[in-house]
N, C-alpha and C positions, 0 to 999 in steps of 0.2 A: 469076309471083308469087314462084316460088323464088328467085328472080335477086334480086330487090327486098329479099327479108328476110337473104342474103346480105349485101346493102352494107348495110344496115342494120345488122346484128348487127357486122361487121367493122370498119363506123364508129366503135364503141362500145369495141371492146377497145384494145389499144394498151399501150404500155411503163407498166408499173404506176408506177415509180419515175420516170417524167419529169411522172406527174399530180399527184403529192405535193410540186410545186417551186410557192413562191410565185407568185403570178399577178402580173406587173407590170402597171401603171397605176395608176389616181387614188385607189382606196382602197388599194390592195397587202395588202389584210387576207384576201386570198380563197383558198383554200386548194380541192383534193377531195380526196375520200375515196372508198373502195370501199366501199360501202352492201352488197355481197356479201359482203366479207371474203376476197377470193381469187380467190372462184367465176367471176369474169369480166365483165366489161363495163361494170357500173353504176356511175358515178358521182355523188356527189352534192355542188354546191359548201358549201363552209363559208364561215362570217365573219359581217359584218354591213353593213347599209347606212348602218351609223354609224361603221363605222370598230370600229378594233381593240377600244377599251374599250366596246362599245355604244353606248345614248343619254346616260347618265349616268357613260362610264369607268368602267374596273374600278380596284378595289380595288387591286390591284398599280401602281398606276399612280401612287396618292396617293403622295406625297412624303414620305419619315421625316422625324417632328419629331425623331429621336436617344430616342425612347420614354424620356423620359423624364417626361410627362404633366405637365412645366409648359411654358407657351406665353412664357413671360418667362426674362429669365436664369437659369438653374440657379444659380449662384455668387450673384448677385445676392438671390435668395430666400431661399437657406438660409442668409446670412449675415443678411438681414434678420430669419430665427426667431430666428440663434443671438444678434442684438443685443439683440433687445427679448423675452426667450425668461422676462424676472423679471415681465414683464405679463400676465395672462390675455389669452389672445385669442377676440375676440369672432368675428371670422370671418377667414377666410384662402383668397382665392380667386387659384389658381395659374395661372388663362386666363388673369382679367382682370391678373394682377399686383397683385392688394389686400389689405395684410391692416391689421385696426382689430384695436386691442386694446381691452379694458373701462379702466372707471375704475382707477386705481391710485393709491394713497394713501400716498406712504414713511412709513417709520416716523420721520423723522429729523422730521416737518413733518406731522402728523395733520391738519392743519386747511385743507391741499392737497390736491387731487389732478390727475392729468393722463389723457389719453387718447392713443394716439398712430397714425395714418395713415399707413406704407408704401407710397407706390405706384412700379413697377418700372416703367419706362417705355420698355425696351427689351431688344430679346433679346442683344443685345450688351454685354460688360463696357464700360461707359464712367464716367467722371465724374459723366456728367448723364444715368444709367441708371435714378437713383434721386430721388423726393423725398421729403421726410419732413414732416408737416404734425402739430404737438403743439399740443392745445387743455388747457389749465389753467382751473380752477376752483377759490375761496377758499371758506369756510367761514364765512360771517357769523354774529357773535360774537352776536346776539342774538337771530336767530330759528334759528340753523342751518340755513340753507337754502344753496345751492350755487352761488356766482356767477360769469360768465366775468370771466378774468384775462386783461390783457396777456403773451402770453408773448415773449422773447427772440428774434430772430430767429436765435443765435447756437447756441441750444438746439436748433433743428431743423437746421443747417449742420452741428452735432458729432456729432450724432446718424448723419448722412449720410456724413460721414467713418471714423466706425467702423462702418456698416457695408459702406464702399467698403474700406475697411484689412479688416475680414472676408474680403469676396471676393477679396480678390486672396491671400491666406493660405488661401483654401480651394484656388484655383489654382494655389498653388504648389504646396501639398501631393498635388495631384493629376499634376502634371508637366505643365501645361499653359504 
């Protein structure tokens, strides 16, 4: 019986620093450890049966969007605030790439107003990064009530050019 708990216990010790070396194979996540701290013998394997990041990957794993908490172009966005930055805006959402501004009314034409639609449509600076969609509405002269207007198609192309001209000025300035 003494013989027996011999190879057993002897089984069990062995070169501390050859059991701390990755385990090769199919998952290679598998690690041991000394569950004693020193005192001899035990080991206990680590890892997971899912693999390095668990069932749902770790957190270190995710991929940096560059933290900067928009999902669309950087350059692209803040050139679209700084364009249309004399409109109240109505909502400005930096996942989806949308910002709507409220009605706006120049002063030069009281009896106009517009509204206008930003959306970013990719995370790349490109040309066609950006569209710009401006709904106008006139002011009938005798009920005052608020009517859709043809608007220019030329109005929402210049629109998109200053703020493609924007971004590439924020780029530059940033040394990109």
């Amino acid at each position: 019986m003494a013989g027996l708990l011999a190879v057993a216990v002897a089984g069990c010790g062995g070169d501390p620093e050859s059991v701390k070396e990755k385990r090769s194979g199919p998952s290679g996540d598998r690690t041991k450890r000394d569950v004693t701290s020193g005192l001899g013998g035990r080991y206990q394997e680590e890892g997971s049966l899912f693999g390095p990041g668990g069932l749902f990957g770790s957190k270190a794993e995710k991929k940096d969007t560059g933290g900067t908490g928009v999902a669309v172009n950087a350059f692209l966005w803040r050139a679209s605030l700084d364009t249309i930055n004399f409109i109240p805006l109505v909502s400005a959402d930096p996942f989806g790439g949308v910002i709507i501004t409220d009605w706006y009314t120049p002063a030069e034409q009281p009896t106009e107003r517009m509204k206008v639609q930003v959306t970013i449509l990719d995370r790349e600076l490109r040309a066609d990064g950006v569209r710009v969609s401006v709904f106008k509405q006139t002011q009938n002269g005798k009920s005052g009530s608020w009517v859709d207007a043809q608007v220019d198609q030329r109005t929402n192309t210049e629109i998109e050019n200053a703020i493609l001209t924007r971004a590439r000025q924020l780029r530059i300035q940033q040394g990109g």
